[in-house]
C-alpha positions in Angstrom: 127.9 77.2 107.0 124.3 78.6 107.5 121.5 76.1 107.5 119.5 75.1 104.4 116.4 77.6 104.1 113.3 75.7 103.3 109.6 76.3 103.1 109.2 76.2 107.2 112.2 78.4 108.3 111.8 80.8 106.1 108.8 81.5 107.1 109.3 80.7 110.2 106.1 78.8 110.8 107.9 76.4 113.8 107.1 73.2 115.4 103.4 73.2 114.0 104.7 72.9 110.4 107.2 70.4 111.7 110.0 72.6 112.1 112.8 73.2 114.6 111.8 76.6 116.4 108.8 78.2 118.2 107.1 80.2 114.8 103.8 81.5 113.6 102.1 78.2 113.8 102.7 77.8 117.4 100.7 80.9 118.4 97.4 79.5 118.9 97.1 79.1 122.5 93.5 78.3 123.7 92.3 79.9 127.0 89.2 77.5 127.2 88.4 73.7 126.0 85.9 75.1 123.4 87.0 74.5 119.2 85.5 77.4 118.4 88.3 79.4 120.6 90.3 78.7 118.1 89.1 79.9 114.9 88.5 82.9 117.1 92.3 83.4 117.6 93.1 82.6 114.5 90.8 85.3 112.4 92.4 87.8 114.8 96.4 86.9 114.0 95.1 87.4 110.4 94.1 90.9 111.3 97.5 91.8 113.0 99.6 90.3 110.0 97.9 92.6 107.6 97.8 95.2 109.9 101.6 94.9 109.9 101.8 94.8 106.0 99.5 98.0 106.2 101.6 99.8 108.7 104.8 98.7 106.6 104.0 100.4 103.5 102.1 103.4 105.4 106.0 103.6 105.9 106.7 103.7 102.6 104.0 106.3 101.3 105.7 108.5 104.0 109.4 108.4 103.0 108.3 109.0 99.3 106.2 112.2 100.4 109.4 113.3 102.4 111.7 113.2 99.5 109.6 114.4 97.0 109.0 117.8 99.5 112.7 117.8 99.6 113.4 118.0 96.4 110.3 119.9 95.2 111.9 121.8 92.7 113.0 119.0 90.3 109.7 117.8 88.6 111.6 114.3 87.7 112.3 113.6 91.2 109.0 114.4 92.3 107.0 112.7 89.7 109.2 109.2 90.4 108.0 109.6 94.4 104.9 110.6 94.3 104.1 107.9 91.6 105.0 105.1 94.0 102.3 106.3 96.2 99.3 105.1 94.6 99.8 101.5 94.5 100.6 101.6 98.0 97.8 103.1 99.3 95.2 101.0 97.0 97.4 98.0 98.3 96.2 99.0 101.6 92.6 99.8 100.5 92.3 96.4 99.3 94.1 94.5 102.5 91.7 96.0 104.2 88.8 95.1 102.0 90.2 91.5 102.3 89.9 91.7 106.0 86.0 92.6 106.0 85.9 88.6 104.3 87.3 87.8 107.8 83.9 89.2 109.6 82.0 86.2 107.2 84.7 83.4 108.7 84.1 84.4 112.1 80.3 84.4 111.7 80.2 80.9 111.0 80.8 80.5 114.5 77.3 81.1 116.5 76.7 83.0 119.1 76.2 80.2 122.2 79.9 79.3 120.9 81.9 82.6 121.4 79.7 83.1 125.0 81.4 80.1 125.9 84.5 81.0 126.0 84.1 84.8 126.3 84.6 84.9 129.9 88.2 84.0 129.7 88.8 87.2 128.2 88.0 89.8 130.3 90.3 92.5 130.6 91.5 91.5 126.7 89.8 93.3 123.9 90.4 94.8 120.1 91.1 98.2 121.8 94.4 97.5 122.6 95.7 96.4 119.4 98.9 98.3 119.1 98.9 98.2 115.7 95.7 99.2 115.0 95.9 102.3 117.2 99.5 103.1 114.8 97.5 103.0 111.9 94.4 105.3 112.9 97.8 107.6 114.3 100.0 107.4 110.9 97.1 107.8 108.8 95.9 110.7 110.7 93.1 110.5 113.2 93.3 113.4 115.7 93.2 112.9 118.9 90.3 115.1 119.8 87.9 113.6 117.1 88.2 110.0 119.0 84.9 109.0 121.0 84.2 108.2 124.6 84.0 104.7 125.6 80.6 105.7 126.2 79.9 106.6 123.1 80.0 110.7 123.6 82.4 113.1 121.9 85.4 113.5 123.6 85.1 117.5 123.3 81.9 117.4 125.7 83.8 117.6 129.0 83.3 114.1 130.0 87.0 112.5 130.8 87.4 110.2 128.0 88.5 106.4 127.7 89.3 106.5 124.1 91.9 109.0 124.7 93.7 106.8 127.2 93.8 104.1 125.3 97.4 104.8 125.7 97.5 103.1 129.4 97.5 100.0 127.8 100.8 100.6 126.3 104.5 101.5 127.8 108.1 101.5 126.4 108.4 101.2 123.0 105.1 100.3 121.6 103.8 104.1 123.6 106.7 105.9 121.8 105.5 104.7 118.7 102.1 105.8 119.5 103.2 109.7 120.2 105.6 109.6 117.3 103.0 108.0 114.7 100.9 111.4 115.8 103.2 114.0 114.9 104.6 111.7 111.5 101.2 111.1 109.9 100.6 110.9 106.3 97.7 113.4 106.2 100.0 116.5 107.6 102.6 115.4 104.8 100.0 115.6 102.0 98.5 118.6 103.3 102.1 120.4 103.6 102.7 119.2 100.1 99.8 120.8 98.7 100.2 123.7 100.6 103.7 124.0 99.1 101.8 123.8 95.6 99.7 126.7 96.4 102.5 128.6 97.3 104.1 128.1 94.3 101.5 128.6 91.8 100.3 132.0 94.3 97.1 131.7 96.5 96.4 134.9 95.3 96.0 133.9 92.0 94.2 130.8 92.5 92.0 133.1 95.1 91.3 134.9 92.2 91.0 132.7 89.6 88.5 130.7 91.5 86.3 133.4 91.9 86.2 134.7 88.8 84.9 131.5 87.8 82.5 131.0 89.7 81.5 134.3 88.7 80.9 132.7 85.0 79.4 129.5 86.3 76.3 131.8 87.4 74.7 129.1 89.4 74.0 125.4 90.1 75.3 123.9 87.1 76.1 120.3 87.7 80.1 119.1 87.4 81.4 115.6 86.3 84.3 116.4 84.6 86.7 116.0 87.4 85.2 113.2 88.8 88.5 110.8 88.5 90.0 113.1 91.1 87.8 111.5 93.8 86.3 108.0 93.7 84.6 107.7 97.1 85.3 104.4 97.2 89.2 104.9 98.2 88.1 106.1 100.9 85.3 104.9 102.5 86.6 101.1 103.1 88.1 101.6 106.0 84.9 103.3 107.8 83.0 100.1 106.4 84.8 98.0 107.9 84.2 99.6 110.8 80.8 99.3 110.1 80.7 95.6 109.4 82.8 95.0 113.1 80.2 97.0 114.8 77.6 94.7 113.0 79.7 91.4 114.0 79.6 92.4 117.7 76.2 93.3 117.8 75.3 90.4 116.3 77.4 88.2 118.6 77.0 90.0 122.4 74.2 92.2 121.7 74.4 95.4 123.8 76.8 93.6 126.7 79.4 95.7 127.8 82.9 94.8 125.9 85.9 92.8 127.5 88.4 95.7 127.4 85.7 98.2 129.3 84.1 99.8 126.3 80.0 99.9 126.1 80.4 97.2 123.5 78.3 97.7 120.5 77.2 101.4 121.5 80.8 102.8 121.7 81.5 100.8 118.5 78.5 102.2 116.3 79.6 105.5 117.8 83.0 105.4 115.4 81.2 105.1 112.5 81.0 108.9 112.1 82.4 112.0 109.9 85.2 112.5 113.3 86.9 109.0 112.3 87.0 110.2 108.5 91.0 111.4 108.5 91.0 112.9 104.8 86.9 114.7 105.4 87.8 117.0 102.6 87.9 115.0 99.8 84.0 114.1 100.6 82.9 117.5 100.2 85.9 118.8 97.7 83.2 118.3 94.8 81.5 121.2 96.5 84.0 123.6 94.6 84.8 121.7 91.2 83.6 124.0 88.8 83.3 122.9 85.1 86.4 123.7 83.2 84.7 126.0 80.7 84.6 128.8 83.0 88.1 129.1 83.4 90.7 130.8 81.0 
């Protein structure tokens, strides 16, 4: 008979919720004999948990794309997967606007604290979280818009850290890595749509376009398709970017980082149109034209 699940093995919290195994709660292992190591450990497994979360349903969005290309031509099918899409993705937006609150926990600790125990980690540093780096890949950051440690584009002929971020990683965890580049959830949305304009003739929409433009005759301001793009789906994961880079300037100043970065400059670097994965839909309003002017 299998044993009796209660509140600790299920969720496998082990011998620091009393319970039989090695779990969750046993993970916080101090390098130094200063308190505030802790809290420091602990904000960052919260990070990685949601990250997992974030990666799990990035999984999810994905398969649902795949079968509604697939079956493309039955409007049922397609409506009941792409429908599950949306709650997935703002799930994400908001775990991720849950984890800028973990930047204000951290804080409480003061600066003199986290010097005091920096030292012991040398040679360990955010850049090599796996998971991070697989949801930048999945979501769709290209390799060429990624920054130099330095803080310089990688395209400038400099050889670039960033892009061998990879080194950290082997086995498994590297396949992941390659794979998550060539499976990313911006090439499937922008194959779907392309499949849309197939059907419905680019010619036509070419055409169509123009013509109304034509009508607009200039300048005329546009609202009316405004629910198409909220900016602020977007934009949370750059600001938390922006509020880490703040955290770190705020905390080492302009010391160089523990996993070989320039610290705060390579950081602020990131925050920058290259790291923006789905770019278009910040300058889409460009061509929405008010519906009047079309037939």
């Amino acid at each position: 008979m299998s044993e009796k699940i209660n509140y600790s093995s299920y969720l496998k919290l082990g011998t620091g919720y009393r319970g039989n195994v090695s779990g969750l709660l046993d993970c916080v292992h101090r390098l130094s004999d200063q308190p505030e190591e802790h809290l420091f450990i602990t904000v960052h497994h919260g990070f990685e948990i949601w990250f997992k979360q974030i990666l799990f349903d990035f999984g999810r969005v994905k398969g649902h794309l795949d079968t509604a290309r697939t079956n493309r031509c039955d409007d049922a099918k397609v409506q009941e997967e792409l429908g599950q899409i949306p709650v997935l993705l703002f799930r994400s937006r908001d775990l991720l606007r849950n984890l800028l609150e973990n930047f204000n926990i951290i804080e409480t600790m003061g600066q003199l604290a986290f010097i005091n125990f920096r030292e012991f980690l040398t040679g360990g540093s955010g850049f090599q979280s796996h998971q991070f780096r697989m949801i930048e890949n999945s979501f769709g950051l290209k390799e060429e818009n990624r920054k130099n440690v330095d803080g310089s584009n990688c395209c400038m002929g400099k050889r670039s850290t960033e892009l061998d971020y990879k080194k950290e990683f082997s086995g498994e965890q590297l396949k992941e890595l390659n794979e998550a580049l060539n499976d990313t959830i911006f090439d499937k949305i922008q194959a779907m749509l392309e499949d849309i304009l197939v059907d419905y003739g680019q010619e036509k929409f070419i055409e169509e376009f123009r013509t109304a433009v034509i009508k607009m005759n200039g300048g005329e301001t546009v609202d009316h398709l405004e629910f198409m793009f909220n900016e602020e789906r977007y934009r949370t994961a750059h600001i938390e970017r922006a509020r880490h880079v703040n955290m770190v300037h705020r905390m080492i100043g302009v010391k160089v980082g523990t996993g070989g970065t320039s610290g705060y400059e390579y950081l602020s670097s990131t925050i920058c149109d290259r790291y923006k994965v789905f770019l278009d839909l910040f300058v889409m309003s460009t061509y929405i034209l008010p519906s009047k002017y079309f037939d």
